[in-house]
GUMI-656738 format. One line per field, with one value per residue (C-alpha): x negated, y, z negated. Coordinates in pm, 1 decimal. Example, Ala and Ser with C-alpha at 12.3 -4.5 7.8 and 13.67 -1.06 7.14 Angstrom:
c1 <- -1230.0 | -1367.0
c2 <- -450.0 | -106.0
c3 <- -780.0 | -714.0
***
This chain:
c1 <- 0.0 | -159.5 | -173.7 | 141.4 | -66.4 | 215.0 | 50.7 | -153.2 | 106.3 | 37.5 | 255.9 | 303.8 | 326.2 | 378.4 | 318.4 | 573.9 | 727.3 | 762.3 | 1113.8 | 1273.2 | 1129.7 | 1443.7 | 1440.0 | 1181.3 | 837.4 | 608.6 | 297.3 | -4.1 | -401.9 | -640.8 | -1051.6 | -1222.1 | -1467.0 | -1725.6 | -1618.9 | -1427.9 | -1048.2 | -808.6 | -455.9 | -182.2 | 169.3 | 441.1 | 757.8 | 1019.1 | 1312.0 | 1681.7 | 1794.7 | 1462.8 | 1476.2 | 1878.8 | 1841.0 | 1664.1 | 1374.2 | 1366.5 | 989.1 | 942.2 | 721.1 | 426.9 | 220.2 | -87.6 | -168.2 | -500.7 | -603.6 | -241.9 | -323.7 | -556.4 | -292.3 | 12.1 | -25.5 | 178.3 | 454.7 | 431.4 | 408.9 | 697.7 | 911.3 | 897.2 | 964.0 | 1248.9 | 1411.2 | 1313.2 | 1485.8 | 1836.0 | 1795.2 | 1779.6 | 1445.0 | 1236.4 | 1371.2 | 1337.5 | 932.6 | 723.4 | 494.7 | 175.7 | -82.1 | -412.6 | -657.8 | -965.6 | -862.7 | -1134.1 | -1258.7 | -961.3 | -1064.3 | -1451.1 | -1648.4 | -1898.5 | -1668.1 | -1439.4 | -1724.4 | -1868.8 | -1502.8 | -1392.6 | -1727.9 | -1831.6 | -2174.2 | -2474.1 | -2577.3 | -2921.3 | -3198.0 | -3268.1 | -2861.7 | -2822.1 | -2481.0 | -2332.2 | -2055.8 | -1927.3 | -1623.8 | -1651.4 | -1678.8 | -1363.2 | -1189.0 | -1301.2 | -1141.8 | -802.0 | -797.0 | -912.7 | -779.6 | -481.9 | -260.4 | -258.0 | -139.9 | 138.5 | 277.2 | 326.3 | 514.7 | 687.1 | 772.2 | 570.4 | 571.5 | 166.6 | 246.1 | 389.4 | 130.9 | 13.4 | -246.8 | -277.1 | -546.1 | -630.7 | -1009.8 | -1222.5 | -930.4 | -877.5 | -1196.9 | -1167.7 | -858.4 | -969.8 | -1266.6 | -1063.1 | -873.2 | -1161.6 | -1272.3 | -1014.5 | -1031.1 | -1367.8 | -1127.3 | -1019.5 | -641.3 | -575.8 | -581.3 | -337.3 | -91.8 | -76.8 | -266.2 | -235.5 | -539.3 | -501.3 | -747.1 | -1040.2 | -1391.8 | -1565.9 | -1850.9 | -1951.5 | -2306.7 | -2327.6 | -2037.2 | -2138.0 | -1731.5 | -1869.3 | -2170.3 | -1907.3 | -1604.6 | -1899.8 | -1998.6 | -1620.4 | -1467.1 | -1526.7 | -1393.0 | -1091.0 | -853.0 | -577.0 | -200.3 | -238.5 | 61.2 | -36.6 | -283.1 | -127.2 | -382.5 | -395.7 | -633.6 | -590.7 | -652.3 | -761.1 | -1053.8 | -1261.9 | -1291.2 | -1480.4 | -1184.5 | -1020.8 | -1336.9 | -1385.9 | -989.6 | -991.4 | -1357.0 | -1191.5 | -867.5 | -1009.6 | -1252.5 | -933.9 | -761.3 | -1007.9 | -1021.6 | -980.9 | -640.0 | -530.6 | -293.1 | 34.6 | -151.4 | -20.5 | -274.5 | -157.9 | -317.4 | -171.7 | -170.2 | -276.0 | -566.0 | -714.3 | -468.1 | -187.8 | -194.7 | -139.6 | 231.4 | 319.8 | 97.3 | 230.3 | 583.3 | 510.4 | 308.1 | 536.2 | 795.8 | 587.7 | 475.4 | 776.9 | 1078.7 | 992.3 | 1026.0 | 755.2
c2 <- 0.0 | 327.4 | 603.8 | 824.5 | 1134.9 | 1468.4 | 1794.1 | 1908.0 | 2147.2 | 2461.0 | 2448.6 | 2642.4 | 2452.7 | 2497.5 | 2188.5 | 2256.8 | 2024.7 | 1655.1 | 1503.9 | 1310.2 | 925.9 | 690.7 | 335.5 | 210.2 | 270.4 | 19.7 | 17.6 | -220.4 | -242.9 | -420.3 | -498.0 | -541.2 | -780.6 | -534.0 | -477.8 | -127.0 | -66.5 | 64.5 | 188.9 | 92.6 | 281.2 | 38.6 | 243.2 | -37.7 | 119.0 | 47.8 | -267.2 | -420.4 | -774.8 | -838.5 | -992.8 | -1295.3 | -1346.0 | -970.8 | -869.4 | -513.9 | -220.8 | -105.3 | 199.6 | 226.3 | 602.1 | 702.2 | 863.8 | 813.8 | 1051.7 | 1267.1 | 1605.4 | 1405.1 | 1209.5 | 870.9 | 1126.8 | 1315.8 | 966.3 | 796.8 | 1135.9 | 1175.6 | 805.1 | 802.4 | 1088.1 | 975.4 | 655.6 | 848.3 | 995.8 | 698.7 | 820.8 | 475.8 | 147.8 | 100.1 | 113.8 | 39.6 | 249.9 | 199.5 | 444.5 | 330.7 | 542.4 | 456.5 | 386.9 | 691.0 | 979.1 | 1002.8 | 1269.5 | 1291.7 | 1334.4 | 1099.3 | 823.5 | 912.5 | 937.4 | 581.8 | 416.1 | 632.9 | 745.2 | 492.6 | 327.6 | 531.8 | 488.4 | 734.8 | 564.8 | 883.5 | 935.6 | 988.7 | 921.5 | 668.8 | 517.6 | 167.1 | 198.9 | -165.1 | -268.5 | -101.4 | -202.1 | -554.0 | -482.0 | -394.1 | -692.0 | -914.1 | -871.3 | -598.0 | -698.2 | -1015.2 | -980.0 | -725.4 | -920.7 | -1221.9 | -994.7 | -757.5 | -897.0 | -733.3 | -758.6 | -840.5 | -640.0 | -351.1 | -171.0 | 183.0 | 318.6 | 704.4 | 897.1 | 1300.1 | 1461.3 | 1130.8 | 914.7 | 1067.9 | 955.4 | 580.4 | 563.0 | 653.8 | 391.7 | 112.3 | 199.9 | 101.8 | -173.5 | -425.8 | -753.7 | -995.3 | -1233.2 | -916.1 | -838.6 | -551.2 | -424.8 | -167.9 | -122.5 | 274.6 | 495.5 | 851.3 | 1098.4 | 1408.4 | 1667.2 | 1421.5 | 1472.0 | 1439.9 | 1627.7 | 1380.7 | 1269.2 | 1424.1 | 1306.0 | 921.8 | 818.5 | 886.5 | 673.1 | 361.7 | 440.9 | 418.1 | 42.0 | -53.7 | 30.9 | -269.7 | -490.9 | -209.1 | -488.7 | -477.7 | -439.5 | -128.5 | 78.1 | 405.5 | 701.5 | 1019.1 | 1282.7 | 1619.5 | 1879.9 | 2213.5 | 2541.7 | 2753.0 | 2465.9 | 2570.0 | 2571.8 | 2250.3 | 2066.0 | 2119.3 | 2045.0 | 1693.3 | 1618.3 | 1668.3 | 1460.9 | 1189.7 | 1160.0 | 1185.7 | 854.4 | 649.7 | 748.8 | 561.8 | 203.8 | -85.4 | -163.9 | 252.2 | 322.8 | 557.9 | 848.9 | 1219.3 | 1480.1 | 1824.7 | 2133.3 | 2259.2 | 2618.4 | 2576.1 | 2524.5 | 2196.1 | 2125.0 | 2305.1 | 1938.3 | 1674.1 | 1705.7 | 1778.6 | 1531.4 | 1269.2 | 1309.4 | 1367.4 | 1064.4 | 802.5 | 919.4 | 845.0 | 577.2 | 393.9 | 564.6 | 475.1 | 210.8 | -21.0
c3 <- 0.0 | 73.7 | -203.8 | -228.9 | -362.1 | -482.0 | -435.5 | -711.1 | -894.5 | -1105.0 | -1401.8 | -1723.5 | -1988.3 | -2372.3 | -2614.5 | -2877.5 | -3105.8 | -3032.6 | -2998.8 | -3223.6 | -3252.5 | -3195.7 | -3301.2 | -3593.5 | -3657.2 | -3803.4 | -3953.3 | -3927.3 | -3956.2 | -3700.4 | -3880.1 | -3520.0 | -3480.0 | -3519.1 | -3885.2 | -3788.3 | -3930.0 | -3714.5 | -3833.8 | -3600.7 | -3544.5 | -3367.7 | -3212.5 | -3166.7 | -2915.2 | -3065.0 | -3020.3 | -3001.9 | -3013.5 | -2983.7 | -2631.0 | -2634.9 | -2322.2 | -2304.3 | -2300.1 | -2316.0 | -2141.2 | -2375.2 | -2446.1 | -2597.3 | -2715.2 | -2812.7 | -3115.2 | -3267.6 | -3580.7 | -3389.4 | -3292.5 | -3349.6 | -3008.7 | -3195.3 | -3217.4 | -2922.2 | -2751.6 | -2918.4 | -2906.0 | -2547.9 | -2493.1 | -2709.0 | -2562.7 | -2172.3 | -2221.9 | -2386.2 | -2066.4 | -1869.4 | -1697.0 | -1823.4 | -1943.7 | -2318.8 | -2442.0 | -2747.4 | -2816.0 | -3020.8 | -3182.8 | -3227.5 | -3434.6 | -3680.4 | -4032.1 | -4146.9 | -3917.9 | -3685.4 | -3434.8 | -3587.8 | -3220.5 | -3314.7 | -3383.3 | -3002.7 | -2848.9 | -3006.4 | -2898.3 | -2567.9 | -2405.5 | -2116.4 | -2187.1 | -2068.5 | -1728.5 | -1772.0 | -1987.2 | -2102.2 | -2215.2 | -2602.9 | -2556.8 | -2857.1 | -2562.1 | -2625.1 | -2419.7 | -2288.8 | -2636.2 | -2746.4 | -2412.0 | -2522.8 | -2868.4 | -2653.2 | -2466.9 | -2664.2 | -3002.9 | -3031.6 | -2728.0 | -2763.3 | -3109.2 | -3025.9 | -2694.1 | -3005.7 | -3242.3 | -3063.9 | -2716.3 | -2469.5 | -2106.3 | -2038.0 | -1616.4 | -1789.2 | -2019.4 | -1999.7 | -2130.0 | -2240.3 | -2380.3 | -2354.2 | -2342.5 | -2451.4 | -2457.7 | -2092.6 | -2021.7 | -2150.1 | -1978.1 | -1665.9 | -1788.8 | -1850.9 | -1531.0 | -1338.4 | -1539.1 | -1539.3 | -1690.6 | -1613.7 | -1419.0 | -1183.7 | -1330.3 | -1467.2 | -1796.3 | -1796.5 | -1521.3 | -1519.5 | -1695.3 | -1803.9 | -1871.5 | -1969.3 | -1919.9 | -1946.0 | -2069.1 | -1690.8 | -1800.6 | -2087.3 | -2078.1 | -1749.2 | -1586.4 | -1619.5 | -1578.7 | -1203.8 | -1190.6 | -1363.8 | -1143.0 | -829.7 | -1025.4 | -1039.3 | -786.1 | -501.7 | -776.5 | -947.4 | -975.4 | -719.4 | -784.3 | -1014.4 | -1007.9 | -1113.1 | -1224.0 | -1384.5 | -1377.4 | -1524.7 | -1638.2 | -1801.2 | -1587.1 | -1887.7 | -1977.2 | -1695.4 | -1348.1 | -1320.0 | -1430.1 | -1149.1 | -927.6 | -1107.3 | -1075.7 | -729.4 | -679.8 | -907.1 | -688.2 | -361.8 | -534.3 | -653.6 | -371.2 | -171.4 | -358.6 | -148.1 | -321.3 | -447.5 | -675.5 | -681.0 | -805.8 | -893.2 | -1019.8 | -1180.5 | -1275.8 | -1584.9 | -1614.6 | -2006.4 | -2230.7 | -2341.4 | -2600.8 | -2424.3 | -2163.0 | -2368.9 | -2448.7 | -2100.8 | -1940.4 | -2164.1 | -2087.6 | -1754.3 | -1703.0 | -1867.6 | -1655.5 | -1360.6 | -1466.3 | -1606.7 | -1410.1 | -1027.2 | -835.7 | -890.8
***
């Protein structure tokens, strides 16, 4: 299928309050292999569970405690589905038990590893993309009913940049990871713009049947945002098996994208034909 790309849009944008979280919210903890605690935040949509067979949609939001993203996640799910715009979702927050949003720690978890020997970069990206597929979805499609073809993935500045990572990345036996992701107003410049050099490494094996990339970046964070966005589309764009893939330039500051791009996104992701 070739790329359906929508014109890069200026928007204003305002990140407000989150909407109300519908359904029930869980709590759990994850001790990765690695020895690092994670605190987990499940968003179950009403009626979870009263159909039998039914395996639901799933997003995974980055840095859950980090600027309210859990809520601003689950809010605009809950109040896309009321409108009909996505089927019913869970949504879960993932964020380390201590030093949620300390840089050292993103950058340890969300950073892709360093491709210049020279890099003091701490990335372990594949390591905490390991830690995804390996150990926490496995466990939620048990408990809560997950559909293993529908997950999306969304993360803003570093988490932008792992989920553009992971996007790439895959799975070692080629399937994908994450069906969709969204990144919002990603970290390309980190450690020199390495998410290049990987996304050059992955891309003649980017595993096929992805169904889409949301991506956005803010105006007011600089101008080279909007030259890496358009460098980064024109490179998924050109995979051997692309994507859907809408990019948008938010007329906003860093911060200013992630409500937006979230809401945005899942609807993109979630409330087309697949």
């Amino acid at each position: 299928m070739r790329p359906t790309l929508l014109a890069v849009l200026l928007l204003v944008t305002a990140c407000g309050a989150p909407p109300p979280i519908t359904g029930e919210v869980l709590t759990r903890s994850l001790r990765s292999a690695a020895g690092v605690d994670y605190e987990l935040f499940v968003r179950l949509p009403p009626g979870h569970g009263a159909a039998p067979g039914t395996r639901y949609p799933v997003v995974v939001q980055l840095d859950a405690t980090f600027l309210g993203q859990f809520e601003l996640a689950a809010g605009h799910a809950s109040a896309l589905e009321a409108r009909g715009t996505i089927p019913p979702v869970v949504v879960v927050g993932i964020a380390r038990a201590e030093g949620a949003g300390d840089v050292q720690a993103r950058q340890t978890d969300f950073a892709p590893p360093p491709l210049d020997p020279a890099s003091r970069s701490p990335g372990q990206a594949d390591v905490f993309l390991a830690l995804l597929a390996d150990e926490l979805l496995p466990a939620l499609d048990a408990e809560f009913a997950l559909d293993p073809d529908r997950r999306v993935l969304s993360g803003h500045s570093l988490g932008g940049l792992f989920a553009l990572y992971a996007f790439a990345a895959g799975e070692e036996d080629g399937a994908a990871l994450f069906e969709h992701v969204i990144a919002a107003d990603p970290s390309y410049g980190h450690d020199r713009g390495v998410i290049f050099g990987h996304e050059a490494l992955l891309r003649d094996r980017a595993p096929a049947g992805r169904a889409s990339a949301y991506l956005t970046v803010g105006v007011q964070t600089g101008a080279a945002q909007l030259v890496y966005l358009e460098a980064m589309r024109a490179r998924i764009a050109a995979w051997p098996a692309p994507p859907r893939l809408e990019a948008a330039a938010l007329d906003t500051d860093h911060f200013g994208t992630l409500s937006p791009s979230i809401e945005a996104g899942l609807a993109f992701a979630l409330g087309g034909a697949r």
